[in-house]
Gaussian input, Z-matrix of N, CA and C with variables (Angstrom, degrees):
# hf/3-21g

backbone

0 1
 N
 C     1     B1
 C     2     B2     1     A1
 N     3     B3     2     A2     1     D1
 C     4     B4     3     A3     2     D2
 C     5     B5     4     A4     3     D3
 N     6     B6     5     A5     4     D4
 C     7     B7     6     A6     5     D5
 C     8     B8     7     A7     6     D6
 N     9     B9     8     A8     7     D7
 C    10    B10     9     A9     8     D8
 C    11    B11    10    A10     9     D9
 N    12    B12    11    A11    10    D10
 C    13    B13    12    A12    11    D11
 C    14    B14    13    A13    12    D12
 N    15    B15    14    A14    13    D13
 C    16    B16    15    A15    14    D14
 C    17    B17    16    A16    15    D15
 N    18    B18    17    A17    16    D16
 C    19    B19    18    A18    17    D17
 C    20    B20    19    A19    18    D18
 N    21    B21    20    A20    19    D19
 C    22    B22    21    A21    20    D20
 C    23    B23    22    A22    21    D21
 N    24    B24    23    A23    22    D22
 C    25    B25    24    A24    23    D23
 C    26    B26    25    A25    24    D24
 N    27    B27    26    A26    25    D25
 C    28    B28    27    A27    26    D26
 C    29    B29    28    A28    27    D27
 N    30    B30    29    A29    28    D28
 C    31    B31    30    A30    29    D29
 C    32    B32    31    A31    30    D30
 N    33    B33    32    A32    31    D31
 C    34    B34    33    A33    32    D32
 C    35    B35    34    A34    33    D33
 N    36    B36    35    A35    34    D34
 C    37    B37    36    A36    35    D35
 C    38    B38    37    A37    36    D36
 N    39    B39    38    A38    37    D37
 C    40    B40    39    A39    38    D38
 C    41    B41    40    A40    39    D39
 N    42    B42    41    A41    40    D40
 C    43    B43    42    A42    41    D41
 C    44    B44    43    A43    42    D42
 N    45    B45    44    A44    43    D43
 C    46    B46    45    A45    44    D44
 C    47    B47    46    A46    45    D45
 N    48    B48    47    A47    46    D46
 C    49    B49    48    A48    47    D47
 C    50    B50    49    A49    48    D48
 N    51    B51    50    A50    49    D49
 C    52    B52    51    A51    50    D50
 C    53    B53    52    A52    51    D51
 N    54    B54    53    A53    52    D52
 C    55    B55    54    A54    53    D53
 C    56    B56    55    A55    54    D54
 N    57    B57    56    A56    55    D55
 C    58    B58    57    A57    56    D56
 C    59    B59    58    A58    57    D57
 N    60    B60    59    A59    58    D58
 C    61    B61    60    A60    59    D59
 C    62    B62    61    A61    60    D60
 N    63    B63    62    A62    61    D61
 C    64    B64    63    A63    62    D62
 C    65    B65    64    A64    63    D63
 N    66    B66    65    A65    64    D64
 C    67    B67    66    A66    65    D65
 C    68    B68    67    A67    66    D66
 N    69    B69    68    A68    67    D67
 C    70    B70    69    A69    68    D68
 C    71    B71    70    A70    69    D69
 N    72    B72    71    A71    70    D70
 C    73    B73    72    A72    71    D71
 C    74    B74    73    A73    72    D72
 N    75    B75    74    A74    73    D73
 C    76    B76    75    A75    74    D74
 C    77    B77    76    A76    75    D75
 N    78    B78    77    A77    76    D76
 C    79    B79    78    A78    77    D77
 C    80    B80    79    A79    78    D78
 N    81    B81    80    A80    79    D79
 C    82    B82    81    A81    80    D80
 C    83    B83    82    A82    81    D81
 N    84    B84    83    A83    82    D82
 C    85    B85    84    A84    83    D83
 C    86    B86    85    A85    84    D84
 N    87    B87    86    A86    85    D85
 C    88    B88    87    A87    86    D86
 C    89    B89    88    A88    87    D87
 N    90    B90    89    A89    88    D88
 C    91    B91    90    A90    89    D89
 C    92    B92    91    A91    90    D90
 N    93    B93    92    A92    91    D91
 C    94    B94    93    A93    92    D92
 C    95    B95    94    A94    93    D93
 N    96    B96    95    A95    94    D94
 C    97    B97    96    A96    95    D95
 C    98    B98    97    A97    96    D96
 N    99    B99    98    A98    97    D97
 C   100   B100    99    A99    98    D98
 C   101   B101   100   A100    99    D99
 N   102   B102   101   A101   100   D100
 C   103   B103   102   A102   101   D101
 C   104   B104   103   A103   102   D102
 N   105   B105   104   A104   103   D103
 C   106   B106   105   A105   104   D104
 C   107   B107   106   A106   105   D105
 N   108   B108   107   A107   106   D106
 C   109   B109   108   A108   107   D107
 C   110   B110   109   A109   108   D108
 N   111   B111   110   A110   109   D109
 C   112   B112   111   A111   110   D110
 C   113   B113   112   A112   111   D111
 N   114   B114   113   A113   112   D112
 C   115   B115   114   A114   113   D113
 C   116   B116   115   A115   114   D114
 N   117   B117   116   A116   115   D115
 C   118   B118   117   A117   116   D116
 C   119   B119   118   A118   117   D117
 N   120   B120   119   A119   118   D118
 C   121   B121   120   A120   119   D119
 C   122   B122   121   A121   120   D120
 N   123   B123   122   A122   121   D121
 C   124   B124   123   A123   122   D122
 C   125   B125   124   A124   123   D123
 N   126   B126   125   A125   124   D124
 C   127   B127   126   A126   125   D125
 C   128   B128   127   A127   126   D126
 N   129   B129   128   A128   127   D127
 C   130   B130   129   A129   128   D128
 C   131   B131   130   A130   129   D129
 N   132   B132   131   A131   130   D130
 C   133   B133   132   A132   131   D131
 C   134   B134   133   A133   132   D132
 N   135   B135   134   A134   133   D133
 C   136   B136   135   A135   134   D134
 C   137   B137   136   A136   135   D135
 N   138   B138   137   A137   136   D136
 C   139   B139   138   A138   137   D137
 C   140   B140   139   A139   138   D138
 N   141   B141   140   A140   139   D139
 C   142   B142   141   A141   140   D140
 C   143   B143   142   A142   141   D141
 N   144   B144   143   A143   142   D142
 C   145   B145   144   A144   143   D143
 C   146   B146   145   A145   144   D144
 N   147   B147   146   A146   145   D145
 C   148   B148   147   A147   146   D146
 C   149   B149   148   A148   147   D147
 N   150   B150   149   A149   148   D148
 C   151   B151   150   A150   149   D149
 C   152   B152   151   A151   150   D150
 N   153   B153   152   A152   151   D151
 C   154   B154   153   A153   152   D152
 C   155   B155   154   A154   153   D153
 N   156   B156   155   A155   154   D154
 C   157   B157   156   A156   155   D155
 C   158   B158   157   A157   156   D156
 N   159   B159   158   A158   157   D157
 C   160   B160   159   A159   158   D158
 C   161   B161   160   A160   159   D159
 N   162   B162   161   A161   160   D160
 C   163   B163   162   A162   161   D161
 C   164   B164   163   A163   162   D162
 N   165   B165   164   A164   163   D163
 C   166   B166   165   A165   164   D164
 C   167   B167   166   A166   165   D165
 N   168   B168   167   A167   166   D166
 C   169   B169   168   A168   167   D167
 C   170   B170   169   A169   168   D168
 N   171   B171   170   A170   169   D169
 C   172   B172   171   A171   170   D170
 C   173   B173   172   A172   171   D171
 N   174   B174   173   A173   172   D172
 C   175   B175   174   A174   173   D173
 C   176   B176   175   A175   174   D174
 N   177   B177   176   A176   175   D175
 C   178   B178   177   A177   176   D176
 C   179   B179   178   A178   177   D177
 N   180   B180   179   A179   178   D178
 C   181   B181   180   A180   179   D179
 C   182   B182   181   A181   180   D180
 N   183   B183   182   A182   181   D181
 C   184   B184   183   A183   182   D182
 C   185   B185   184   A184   183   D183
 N   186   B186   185   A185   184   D184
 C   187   B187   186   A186   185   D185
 C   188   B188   187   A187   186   D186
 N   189   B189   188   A188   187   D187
 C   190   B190   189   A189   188   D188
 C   191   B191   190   A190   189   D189
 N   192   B192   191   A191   190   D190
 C   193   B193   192   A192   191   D191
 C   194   B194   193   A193   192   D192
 N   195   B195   194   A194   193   D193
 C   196   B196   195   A195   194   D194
 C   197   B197   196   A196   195   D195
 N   198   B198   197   A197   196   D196
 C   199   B199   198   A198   197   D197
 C   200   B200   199   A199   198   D198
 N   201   B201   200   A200   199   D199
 C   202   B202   201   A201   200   D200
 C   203   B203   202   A202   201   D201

   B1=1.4466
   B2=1.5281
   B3=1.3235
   B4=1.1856
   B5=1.0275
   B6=1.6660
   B7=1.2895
   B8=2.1159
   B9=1.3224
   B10=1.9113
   B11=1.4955
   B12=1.2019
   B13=1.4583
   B14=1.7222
   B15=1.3132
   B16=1.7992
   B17=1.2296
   B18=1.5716
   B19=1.4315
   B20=1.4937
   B21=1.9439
   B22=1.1584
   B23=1.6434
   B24=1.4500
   B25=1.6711
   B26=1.4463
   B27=1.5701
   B28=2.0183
   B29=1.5761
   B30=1.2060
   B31=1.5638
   B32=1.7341
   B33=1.2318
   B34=1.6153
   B35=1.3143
   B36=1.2664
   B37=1.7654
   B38=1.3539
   B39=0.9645
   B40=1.7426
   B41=1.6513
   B42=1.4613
   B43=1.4347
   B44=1.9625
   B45=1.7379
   B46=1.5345
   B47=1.6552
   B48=1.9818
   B49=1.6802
   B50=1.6857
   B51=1.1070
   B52=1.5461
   B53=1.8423
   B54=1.2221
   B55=1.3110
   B56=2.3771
   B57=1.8334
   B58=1.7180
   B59=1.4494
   B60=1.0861
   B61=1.7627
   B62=1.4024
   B63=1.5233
   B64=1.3054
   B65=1.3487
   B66=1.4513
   B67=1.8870
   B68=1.4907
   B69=1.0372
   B70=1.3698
   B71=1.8631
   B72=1.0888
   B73=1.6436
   B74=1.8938
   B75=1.0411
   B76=1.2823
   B77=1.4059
   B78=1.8374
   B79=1.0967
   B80=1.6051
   B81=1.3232
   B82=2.0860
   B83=1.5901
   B84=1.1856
   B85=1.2129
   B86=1.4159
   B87=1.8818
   B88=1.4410
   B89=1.7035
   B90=1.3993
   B91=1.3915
   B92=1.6785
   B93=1.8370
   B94=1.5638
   B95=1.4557
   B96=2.1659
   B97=1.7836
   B98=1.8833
   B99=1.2859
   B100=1.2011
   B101=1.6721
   B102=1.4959
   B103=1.4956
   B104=1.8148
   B105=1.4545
   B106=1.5525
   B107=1.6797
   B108=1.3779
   B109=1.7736
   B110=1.8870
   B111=1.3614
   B112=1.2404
   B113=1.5782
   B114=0.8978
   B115=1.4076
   B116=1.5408
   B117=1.4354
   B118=2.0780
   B119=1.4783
   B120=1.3273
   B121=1.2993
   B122=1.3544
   B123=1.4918
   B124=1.8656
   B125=1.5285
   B126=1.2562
   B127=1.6890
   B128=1.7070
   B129=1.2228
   B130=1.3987
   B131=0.8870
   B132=1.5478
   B133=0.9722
   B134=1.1115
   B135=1.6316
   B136=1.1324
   B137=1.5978
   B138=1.7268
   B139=1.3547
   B140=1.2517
   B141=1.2362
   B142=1.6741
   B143=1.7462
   B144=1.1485
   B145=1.5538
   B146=1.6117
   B147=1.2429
   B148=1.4600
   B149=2.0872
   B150=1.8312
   B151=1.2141
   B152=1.3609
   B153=1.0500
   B154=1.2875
   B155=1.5421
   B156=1.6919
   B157=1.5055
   B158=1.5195
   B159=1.6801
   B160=1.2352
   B161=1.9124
   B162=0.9507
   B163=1.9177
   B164=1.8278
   B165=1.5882
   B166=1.4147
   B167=1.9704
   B168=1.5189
   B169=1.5730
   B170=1.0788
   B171=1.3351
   B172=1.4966
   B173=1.2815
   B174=1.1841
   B175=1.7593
   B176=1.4715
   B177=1.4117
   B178=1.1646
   B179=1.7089
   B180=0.8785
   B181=1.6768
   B182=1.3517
   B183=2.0939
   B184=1.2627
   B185=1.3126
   B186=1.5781
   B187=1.5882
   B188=1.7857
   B189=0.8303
   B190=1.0629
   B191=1.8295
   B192=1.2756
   B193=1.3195
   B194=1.1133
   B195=1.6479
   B196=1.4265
   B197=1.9527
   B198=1.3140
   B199=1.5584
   B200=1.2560
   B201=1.7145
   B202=1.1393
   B203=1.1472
   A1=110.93
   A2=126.78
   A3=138.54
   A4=132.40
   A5=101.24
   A6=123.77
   A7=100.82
   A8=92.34
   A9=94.59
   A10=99.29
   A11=126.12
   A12=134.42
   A13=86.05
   A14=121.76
   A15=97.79
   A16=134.73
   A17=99.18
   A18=114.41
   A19=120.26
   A20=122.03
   A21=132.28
   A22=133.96
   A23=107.16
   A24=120.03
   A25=128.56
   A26=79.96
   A27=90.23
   A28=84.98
   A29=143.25
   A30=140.60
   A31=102.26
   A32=99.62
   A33=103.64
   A34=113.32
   A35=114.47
   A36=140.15
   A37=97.71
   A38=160.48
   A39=157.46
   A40=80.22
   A41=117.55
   A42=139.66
   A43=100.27
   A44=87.05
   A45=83.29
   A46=137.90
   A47=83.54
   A48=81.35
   A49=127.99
   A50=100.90
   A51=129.73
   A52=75.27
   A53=148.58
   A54=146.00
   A55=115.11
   A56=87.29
   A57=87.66
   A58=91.43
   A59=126.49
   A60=123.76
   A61=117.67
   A62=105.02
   A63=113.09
   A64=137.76
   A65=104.08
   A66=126.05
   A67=124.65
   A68=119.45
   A69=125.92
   A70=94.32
   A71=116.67
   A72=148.07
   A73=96.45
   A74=112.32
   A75=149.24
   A76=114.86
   A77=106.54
   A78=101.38
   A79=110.51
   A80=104.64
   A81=100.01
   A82=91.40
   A83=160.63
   A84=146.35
   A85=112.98
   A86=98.71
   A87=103.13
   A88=100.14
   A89=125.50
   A90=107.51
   A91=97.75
   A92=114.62
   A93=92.50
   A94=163.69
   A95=68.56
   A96=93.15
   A97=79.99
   A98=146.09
   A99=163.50
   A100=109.75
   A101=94.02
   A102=86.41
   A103=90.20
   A104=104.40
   A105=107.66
   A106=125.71
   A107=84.46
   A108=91.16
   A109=103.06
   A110=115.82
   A111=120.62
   A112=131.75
   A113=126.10
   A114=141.39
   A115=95.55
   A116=105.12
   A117=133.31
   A118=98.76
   A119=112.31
   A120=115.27
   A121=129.59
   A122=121.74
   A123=100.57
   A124=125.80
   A125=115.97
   A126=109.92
   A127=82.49
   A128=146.44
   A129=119.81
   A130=134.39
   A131=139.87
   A132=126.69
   A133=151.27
   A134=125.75
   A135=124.25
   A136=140.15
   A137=101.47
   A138=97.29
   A139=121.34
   A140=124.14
   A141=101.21
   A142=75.48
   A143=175.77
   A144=177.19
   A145=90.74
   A146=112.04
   A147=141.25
   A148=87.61
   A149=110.90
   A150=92.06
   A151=132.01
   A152=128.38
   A153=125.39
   A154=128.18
   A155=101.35
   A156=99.17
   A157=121.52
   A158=106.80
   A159=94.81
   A160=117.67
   A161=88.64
   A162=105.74
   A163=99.59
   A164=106.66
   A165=131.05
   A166=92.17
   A167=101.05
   A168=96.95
   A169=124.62
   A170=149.31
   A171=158.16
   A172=102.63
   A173=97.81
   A174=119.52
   A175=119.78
   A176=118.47
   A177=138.53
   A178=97.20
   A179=119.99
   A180=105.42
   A181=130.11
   A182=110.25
   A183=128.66
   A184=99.71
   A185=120.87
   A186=130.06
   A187=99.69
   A188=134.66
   A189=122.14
   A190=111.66
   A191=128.32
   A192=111.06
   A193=122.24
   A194=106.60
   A195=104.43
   A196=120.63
   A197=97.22
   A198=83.18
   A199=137.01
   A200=95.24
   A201=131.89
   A202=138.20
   D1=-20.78
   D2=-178.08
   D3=-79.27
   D4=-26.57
   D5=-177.77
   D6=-94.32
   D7=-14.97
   D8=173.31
   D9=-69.44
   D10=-56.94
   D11=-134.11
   D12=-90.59
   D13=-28.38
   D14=161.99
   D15=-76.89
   D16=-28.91
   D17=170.72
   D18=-60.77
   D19=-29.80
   D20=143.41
   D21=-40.45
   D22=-49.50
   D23=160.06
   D24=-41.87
   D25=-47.40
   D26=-163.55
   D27=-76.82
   D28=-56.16
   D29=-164.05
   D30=-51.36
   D31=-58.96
   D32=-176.85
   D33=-41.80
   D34=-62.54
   D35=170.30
   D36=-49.01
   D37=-41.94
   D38=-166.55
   D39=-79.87
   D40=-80.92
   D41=-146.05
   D42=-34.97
   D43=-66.91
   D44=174.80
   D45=-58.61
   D46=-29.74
   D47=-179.69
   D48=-66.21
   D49=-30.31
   D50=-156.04
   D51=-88.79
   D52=-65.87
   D53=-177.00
   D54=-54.08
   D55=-20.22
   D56=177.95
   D57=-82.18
   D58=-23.30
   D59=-163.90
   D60=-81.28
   D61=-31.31
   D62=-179.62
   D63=-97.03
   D64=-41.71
   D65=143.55
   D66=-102.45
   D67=73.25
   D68=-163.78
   D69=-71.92
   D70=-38.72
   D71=162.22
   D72=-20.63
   D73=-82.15
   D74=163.57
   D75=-11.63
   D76=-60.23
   D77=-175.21
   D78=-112.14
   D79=18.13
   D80=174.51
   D81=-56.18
   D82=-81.09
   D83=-149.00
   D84=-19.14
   D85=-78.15
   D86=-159.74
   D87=-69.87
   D88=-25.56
   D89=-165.99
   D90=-65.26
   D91=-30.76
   D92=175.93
   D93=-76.13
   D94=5.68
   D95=-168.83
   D96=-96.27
   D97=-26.28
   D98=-157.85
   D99=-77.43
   D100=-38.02
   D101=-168.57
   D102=-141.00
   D103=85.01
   D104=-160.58
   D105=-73.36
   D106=-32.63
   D107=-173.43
   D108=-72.53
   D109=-34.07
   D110=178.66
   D111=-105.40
   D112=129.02
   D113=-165.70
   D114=-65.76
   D115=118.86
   D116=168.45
   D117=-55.05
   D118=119.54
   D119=151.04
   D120=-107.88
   D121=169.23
   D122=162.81
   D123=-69.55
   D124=-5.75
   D125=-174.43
   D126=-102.23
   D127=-29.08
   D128=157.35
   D129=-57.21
   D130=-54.24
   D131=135.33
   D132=-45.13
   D133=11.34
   D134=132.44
   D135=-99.10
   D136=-7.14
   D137=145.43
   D138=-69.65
   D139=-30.77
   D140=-156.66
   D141=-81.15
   D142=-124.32
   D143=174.16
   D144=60.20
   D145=-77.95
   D146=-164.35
   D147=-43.57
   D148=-57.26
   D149=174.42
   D150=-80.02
   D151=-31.85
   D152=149.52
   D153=-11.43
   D154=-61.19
   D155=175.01
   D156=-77.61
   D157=-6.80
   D158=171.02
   D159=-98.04
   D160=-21.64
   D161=165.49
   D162=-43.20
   D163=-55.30
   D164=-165.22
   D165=-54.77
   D166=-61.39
   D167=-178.30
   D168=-77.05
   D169=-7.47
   D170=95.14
   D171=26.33
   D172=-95.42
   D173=-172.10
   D174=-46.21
   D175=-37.40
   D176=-174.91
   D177=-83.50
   D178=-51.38
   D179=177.28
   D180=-73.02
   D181=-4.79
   D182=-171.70
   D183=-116.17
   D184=3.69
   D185=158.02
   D186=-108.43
   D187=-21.12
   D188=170.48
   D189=-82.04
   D190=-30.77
   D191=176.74
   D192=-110.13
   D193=4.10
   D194=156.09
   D195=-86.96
   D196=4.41
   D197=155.66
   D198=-135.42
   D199=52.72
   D200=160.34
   D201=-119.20

């Protein structure tokens, strides 16, 4: 079951990142309720995208050699 609920993470983490990269448009809302004191831009929201997908490959290589 443990091994579901990472495999859930890393998807989520891809889902959004790969979605900050592509509609960055999309998500100025929540990044401004997200990141309150400072005004959402598109190159913020596409870094934090950019980390996301790497958060996403992180996880995936620390589920891949931990079950080995």
């Amino acid at each position: 079951m443990n091994g579901l609920v990472l495999c859930a993470v890393v998807q989520v983490c891809l889902m959004f990142g790969m979605a900050g990269l592509f509609w960055p448009e999309k998500f100025m809302p929540l990044f401004d309720v997200l990141m309150y004191p400072w005004a959402a831009t598109h190159k913020g929201v596409r870094a934090n995208g950019v980390a996301a997908i790497a958060l996403s490959v992180l996880l995936l290589l620390g589920m891949v050699v931990g079950a080995h």
